[in-house]
C-alpha positions, 0 to 999 in steps of 0.5 A: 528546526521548524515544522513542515506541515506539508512533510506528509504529502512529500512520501506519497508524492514520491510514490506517485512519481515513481510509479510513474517514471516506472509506467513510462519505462515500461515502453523500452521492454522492461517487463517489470517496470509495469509491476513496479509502477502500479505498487508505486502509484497503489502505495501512494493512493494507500498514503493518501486514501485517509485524506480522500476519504476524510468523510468516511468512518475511520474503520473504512478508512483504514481497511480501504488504506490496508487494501492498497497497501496490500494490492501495492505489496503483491505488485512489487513482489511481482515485479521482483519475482519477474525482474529475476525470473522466478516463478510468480506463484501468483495463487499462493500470494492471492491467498496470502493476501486474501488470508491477510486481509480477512485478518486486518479487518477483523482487527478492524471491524470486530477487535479494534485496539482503543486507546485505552488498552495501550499501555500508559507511558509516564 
């Protein structure tokens, strides 16, 4: 089997058309739709924003990635919470996602992993 090298523009392309079609489903009253089309069109921006920020240090890159990641996780775990009518606790996941974030760039910024502290396999 060959390789594709375009293989890894498939999945966010996906994304984007999904959060698209969710966007656009939204004017027949779906009240989720709206909350399942913006996570789809912010994870797929998460996909890409290491190739759009190409120019950019690494450790940018990743945290601008890890922030639509975590922008797109609160988007859809609202459009579930609303599909099935439970109540949002919009603050508690805010803090959670603000506790996360802090997290990830210190991971980033101040204790990165490098390559050299992974375990070697032989």
């Amino acid at each position: 089997m060959e390789s594709h090298d375009n293989f890894a523009y498939l999945l966010p392309f996906i994304f984007f058309v999904f959060g698209c079609t969710f966007l656009f489903l939204e004017r027949w009253g779906s009240a989720p739709s709206r909350y399942w089309g913006v996570g789809y069109i912010v994870a797929a921006l998460g996909f890409v924003s290491p190739l759009i920020l190409a120019g950019l240090p690494v450790p940018v890159q990743a945290i601008v990635a890890n922030t639509f990641f975590l922008a797109a996780f609160f988007s859809l775990g609202h459009a579930i919470l609303t599909r099935f009518g439970r109540p949002l606790l919009t603050a508690g996941r805010l803090i959670f996602c603000a506790a996360a974030f802090h997290c990830i760039s210190y991971m980033v910024l101040v204790n990165p992993i490098s390559e050299e502290s992974w375990p070697s396999v032989t």
